[in-house]
FIPANU-803024 format. One record per residue (C-alpha): y, x, z; residue number from 1; residue in three letters. Coordinates in Angstrom, 1 decimal. Each point is the difference from the previous one (the first is absolute). Layout:
N
Y	X	Z	NUM	ALA
...
//
This chain:
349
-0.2	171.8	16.3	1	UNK
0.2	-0.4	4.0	2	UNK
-2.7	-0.2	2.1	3	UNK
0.4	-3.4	0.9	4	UNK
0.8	-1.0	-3.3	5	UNK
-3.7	0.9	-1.5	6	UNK
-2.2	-3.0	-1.2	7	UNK
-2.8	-0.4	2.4	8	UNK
-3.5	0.8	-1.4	9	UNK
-1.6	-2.3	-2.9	10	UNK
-1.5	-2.9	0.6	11	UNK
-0.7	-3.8	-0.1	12	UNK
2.4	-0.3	3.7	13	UNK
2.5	2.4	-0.7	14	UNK
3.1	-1.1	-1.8	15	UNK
3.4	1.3	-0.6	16	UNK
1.6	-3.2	1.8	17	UNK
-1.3	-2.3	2.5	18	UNK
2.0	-3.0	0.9	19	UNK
-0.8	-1.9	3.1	20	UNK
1.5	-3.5	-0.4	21	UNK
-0.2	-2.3	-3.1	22	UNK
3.1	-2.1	0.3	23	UNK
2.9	0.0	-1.8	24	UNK
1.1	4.0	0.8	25	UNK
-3.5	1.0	0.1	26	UNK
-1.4	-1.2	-3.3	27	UNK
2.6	0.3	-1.9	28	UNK
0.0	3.9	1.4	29	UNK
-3.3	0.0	-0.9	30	UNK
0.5	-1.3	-3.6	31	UNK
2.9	2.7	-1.0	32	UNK
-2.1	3.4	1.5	33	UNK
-2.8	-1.3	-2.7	34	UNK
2.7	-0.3	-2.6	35	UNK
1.2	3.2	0.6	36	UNK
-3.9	1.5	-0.9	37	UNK
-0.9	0.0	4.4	38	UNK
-3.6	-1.0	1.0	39	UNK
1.3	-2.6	2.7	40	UNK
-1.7	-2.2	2.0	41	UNK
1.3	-2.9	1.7	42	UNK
-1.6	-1.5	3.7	43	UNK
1.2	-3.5	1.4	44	UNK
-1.9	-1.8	2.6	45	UNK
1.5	-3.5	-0.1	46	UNK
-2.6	-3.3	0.2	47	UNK
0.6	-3.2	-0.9	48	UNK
-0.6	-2.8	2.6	49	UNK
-3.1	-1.0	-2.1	50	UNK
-1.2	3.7	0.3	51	UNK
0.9	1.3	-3.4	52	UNK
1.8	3.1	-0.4	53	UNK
2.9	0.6	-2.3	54	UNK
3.0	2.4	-0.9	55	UNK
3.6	-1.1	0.4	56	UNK
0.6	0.0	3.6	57	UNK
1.4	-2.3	2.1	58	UNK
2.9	-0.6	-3.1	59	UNK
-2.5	-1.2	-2.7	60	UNK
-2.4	-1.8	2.7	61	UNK
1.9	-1.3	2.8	62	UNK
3.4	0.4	-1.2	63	UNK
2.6	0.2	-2.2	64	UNK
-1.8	-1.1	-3.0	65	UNK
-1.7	-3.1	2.2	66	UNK
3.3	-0.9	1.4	67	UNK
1.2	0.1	-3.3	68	UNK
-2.5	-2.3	-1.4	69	UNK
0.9	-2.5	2.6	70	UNK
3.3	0.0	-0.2	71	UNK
-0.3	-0.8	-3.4	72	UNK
-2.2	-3.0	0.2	73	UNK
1.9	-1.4	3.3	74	UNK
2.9	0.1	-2.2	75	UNK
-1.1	-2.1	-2.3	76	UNK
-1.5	-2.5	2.1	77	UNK
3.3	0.1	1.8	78	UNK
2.1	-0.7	-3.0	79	UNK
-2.5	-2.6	-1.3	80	UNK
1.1	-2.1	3.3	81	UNK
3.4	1.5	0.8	82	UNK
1.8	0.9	-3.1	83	UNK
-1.0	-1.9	-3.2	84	UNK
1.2	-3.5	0.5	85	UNK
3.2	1.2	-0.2	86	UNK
-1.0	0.9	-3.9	87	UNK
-1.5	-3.5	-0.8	88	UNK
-3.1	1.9	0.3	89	UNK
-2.4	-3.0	2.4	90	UNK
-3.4	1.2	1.1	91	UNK
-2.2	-2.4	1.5	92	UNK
-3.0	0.9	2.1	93	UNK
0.1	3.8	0.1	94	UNK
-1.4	1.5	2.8	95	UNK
-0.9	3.2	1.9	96	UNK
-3.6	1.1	-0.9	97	UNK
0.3	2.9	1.9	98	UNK
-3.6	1.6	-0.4	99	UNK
0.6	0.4	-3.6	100	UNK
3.4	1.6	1.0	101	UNK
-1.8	2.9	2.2	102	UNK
-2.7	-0.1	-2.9	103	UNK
2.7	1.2	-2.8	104	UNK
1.4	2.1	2.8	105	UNK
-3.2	1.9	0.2	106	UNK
-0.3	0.2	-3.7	107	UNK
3.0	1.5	-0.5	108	UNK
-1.0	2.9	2.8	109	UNK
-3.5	0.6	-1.3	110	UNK
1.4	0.5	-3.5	111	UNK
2.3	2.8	1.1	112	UNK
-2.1	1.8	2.5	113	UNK
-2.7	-0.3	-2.7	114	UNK
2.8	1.4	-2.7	115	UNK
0.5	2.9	2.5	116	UNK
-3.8	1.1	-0.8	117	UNK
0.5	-0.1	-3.4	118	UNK
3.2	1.8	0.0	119	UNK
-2.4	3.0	2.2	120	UNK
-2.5	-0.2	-2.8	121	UNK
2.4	0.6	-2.7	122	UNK
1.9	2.6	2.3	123	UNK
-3.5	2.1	0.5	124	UNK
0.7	-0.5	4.2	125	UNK
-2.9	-0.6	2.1	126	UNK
0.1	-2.7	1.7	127	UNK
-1.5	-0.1	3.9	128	UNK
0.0	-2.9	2.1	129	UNK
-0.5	0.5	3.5	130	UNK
1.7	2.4	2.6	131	UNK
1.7	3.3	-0.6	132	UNK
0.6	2.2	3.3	133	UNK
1.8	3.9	-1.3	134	UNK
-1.8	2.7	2.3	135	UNK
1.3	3.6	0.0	136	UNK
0.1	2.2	-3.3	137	UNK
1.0	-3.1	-2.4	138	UNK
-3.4	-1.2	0.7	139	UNK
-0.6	-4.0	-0.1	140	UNK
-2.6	-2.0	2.1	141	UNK
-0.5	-3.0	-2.0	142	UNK
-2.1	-3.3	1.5	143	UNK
-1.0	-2.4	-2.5	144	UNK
-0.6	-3.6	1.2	145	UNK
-3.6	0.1	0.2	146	UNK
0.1	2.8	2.5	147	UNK
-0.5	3.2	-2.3	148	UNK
1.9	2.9	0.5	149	UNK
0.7	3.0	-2.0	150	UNK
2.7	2.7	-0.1	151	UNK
2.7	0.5	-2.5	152	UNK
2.2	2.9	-0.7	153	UNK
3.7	0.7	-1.8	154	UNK
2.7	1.9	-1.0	155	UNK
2.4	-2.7	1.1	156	UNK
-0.4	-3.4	2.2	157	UNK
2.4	-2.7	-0.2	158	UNK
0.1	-2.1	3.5	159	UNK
1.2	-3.5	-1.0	160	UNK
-2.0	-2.6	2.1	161	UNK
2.6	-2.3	0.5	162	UNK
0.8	-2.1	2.5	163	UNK
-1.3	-3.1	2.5	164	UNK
1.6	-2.8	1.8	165	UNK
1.5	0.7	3.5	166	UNK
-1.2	-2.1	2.3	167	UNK
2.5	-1.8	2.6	168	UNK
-1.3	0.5	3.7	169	UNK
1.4	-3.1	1.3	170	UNK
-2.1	-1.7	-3.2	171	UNK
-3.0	1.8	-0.9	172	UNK
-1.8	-1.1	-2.8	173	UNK
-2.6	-2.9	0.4	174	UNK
-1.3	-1.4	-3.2	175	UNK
0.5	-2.4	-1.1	176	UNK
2.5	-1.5	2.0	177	UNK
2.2	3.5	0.7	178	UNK
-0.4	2.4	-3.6	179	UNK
1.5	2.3	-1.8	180	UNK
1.7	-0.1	-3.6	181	UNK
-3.4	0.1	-1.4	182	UNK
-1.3	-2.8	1.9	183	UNK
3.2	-2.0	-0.6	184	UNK
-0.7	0.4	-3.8	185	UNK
-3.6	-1.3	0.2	186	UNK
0.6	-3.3	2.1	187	UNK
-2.2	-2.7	-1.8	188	UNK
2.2	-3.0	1.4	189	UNK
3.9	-0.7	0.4	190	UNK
0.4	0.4	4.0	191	UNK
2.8	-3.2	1.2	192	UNK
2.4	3.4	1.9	193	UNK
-0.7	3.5	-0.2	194	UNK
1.5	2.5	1.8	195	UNK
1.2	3.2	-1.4	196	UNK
1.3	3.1	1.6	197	UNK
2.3	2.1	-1.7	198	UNK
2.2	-0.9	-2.5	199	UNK
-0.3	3.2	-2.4	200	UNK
-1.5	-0.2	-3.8	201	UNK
-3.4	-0.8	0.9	202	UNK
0.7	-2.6	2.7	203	UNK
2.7	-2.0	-2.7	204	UNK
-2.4	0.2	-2.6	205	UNK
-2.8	-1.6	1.9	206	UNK
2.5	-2.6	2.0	207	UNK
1.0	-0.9	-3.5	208	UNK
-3.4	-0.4	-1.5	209	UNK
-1.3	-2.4	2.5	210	UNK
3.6	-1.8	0.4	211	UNK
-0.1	-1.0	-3.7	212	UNK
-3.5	-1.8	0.6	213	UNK
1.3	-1.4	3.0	214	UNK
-0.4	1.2	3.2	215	UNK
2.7	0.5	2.2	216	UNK
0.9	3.5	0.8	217	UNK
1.5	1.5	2.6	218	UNK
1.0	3.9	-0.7	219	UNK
0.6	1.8	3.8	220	UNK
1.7	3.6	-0.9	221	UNK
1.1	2.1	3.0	222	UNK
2.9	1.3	-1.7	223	UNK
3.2	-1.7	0.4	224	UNK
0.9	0.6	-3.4	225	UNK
-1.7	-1.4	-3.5	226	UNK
-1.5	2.7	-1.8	227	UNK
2.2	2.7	2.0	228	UNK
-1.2	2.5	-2.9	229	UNK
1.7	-1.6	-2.9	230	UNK
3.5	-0.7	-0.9	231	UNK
1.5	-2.5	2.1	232	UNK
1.2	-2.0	-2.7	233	UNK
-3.2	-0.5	-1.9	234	UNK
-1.6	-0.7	3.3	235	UNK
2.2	-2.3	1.0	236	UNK
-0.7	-1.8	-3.4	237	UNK
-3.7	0.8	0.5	238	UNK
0.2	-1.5	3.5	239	UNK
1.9	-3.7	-1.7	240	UNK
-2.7	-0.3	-2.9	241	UNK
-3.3	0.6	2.7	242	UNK
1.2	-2.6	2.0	243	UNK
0.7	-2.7	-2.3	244	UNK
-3.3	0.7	-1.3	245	UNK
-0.7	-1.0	3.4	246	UNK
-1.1	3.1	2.2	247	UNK
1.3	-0.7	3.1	248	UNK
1.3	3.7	1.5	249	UNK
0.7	1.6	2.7	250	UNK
1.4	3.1	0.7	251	UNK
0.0	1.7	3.3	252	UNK
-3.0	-1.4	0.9	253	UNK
-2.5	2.4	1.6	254	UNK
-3.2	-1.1	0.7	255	UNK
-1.5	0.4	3.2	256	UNK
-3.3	-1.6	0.0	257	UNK
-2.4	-1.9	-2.1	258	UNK
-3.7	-1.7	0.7	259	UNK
-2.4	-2.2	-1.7	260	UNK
0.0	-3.7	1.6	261	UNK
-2.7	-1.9	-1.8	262	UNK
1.2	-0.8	-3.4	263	UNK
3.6	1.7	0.6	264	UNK
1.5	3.2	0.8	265	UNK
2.5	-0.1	2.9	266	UNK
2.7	2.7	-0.6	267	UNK
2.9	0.7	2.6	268	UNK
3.2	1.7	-1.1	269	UNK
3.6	1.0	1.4	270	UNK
2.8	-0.4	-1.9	271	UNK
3.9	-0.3	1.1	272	UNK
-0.8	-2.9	2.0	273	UNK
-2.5	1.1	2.0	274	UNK
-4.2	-0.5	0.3	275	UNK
-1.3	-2.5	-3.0	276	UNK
-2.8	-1.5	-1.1	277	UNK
-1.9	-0.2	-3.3	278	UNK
-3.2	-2.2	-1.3	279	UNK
-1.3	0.9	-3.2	280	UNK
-3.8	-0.8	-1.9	281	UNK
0.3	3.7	-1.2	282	UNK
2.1	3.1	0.8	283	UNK
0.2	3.1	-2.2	284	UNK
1.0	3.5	0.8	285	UNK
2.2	1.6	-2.4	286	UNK
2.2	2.4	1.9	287	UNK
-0.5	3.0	-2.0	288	UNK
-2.8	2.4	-1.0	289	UNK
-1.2	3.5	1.2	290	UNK
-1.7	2.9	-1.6	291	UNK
-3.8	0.0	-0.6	292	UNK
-1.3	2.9	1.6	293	UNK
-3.4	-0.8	1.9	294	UNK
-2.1	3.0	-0.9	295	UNK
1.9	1.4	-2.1	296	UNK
-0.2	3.4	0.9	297	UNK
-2.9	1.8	1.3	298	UNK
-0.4	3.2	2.4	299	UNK
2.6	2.6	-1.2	300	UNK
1.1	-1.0	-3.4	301	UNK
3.1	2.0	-0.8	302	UNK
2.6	-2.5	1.2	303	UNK
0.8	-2.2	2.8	304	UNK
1.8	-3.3	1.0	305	UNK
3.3	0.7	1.5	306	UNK
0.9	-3.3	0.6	307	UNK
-3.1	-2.6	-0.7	308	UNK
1.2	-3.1	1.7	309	UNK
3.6	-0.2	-2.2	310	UNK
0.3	1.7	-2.9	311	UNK
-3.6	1.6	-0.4	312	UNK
1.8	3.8	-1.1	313	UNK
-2.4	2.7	-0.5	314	UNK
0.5	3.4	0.3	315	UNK
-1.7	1.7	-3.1	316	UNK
-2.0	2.9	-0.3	317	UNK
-1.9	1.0	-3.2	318	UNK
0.2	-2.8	-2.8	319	UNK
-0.2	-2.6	1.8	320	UNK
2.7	-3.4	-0.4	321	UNK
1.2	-3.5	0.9	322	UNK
0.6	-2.2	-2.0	323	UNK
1.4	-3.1	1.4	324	UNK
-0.9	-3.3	-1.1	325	UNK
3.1	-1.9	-0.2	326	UNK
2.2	2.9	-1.4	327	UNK
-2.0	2.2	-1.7	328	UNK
1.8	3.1	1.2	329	UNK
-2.3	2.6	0.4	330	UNK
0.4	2.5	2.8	331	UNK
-1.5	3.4	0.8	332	UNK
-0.6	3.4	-0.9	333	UNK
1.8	-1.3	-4.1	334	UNK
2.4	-2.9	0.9	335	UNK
-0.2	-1.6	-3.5	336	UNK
4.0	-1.7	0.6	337	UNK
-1.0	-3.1	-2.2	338	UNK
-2.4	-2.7	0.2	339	UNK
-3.9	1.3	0.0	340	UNK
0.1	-3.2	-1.9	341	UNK
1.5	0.9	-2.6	342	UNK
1.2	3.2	-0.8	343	UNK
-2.9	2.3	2.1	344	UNK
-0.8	2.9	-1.6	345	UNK
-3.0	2.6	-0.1	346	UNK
-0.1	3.4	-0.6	347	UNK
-3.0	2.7	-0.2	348	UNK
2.8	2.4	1.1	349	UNK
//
């Protein structure tokens, strides 16, 4: 056995793996080094807006699983108006009770952060809520919420904090009227227009959840082209069945400004035609996401960012890895090729 590969010394805050992140590549990381006999211990620092703290990330909290929950029920409600009279099916007198919508919403969240605990317990990982920091020699500064700090040590350390909206200069966030995806999931009333920038996955999903209760919604994407990533073809069809849901797009729009005016958020563009002008109740910013890295890494820890503000790559030294949140693909000193996800495996070797 190799230096570096020796189990630090015994004791309650020294563990074979320490995984700082507990979204959807951290705890399930965290979950398969316990199955595979690894004392592991798993650190995430997300807060809820009411204070609480819970595993999952932004995914289970703030969301996919959220979104999804929303997308569900606006679908409904949509096809309750829209879509069943067509089957002989009448309703009379439905309507939007939108605080028991967020309240199932929540629910749903709470049971599968909660269900990431239990899976932990079952696992044997440790779980620790608060901040992780990795310091030099596989060491691991860990804050807890109430201010308490102690040190950890590993064999190996698994980076996978995730990521955080990117604010837009010209429209920095200003709650409530200017918010993130986050925000744009929580709104406790159906705004008359709101104004979304960026027409990737997150900004459809949210246009389409507060188009099907019935605000209008105007989608501003830079990009000349609808959901350049994809095939064409499907985006074109992608781009028909948004707007006769009623999302009113458009493409090469880049905004240049956007302020709070009472009640309103004034947002200037350009487009093809020239300057333009933009009155909305609420605007959300959904033009992408970026690494989460603040603190990360403390005074000489083995490895370094080589490129922070893009793609967050680190080069590795010892045992230490990233995992990124969206993909899973760990890289580092052993580039597991698969998903962490899924297929990560541990070795004493």
């Amino acid at each position: 056995m190799k230096n570096d590969d020796k189990q630090p010394s015994n004791g309650a805050d020294a563990f074979d793996v320490v995984v700082i992140g507990g979204g959807p590549a951290g705890y399930p990381a965290a979950i398969r080094a316990a199955q595979n006999k690894l004392s592991v211990a798993c650190i995430d620092e997300w807060k809820n807006r009411d204070g609480s703290a819970a595993f999952g990330g932004t995914c289970l909290n703030a969301g996919c699983i959220p979104s999804k929950a929303l997308l569900e029920s606006t679908e409904l409600y949509h096809r309750v108006h829209e879509e069943f009279a067509v089957h002989g099916i009448k309703v009379a007198g439905a309507t939007l009770d939108l605080a028991q919508m967020q309240k199932r919403k929540g629910g749903i969240v709470r049971g599968m952060t909660q269900g990431i605990l239990a899976l932990f317990k079952a696992a044997g990982v440790t779980p620790l809520q608060g901040h992780g920091r990795l310091l030099a020699g596989r060491r691991i500064e860990f804050t807890a919420h109430d201010g308490t700090r102690r040190e950890l040590s590993a064999r190996h350390v698994v980076l996978a904090s995730g990521s955080t909206p990117i604010e837009l200069r010209s429209a920095p966030f200003a709650a409530p009227h200017i918010v993130d995806s986050w925000g744009a999931l929580d709104l406790d009333a159906v705004p008359k227009r709101l104004g979304v920038i960026g027409a990737g996955v997150i900004g459809l999903e949210l246009g389409s959840v507060w188009r099907r209760l019935g605000a209008e919604v105007v989608v501003l994407e830079a990009l000349p082209d609808f959901l350049a990533f994809a095939d064409q073809a499907l985006a074109k069809e992608a781009l028909r069945h948004f707007r006769k849901l009623g999302l009113d797009i458009r493409l090469g729009a880049k905004v240049t400004g956007a302020a709070v005016s009472g009640a309103t958020v004034d947002v200037s563009y350009e487009d093809a035609k020239g300057a333009q002008h933009l009155s909305v109740e609420r605007l959300v910013v959904a033009i992408g996401r970026r690494p989460y890295t603040r603190d990360l890494l403390g005074p000489d820890p083995g490895c370094s960012w080589t490129n922070a503000a893009s793609s967050a790559s680190i080069t590795p030294a010892a045992r230490a890895w990233r995992a990124c949140g969206r993909s899973g693909i760990a890289y580092g000193a052993r580039c597991w090729p698969t998903r962490a996800r899924r297929r990560a495996r541990w070795s004493r070797t």
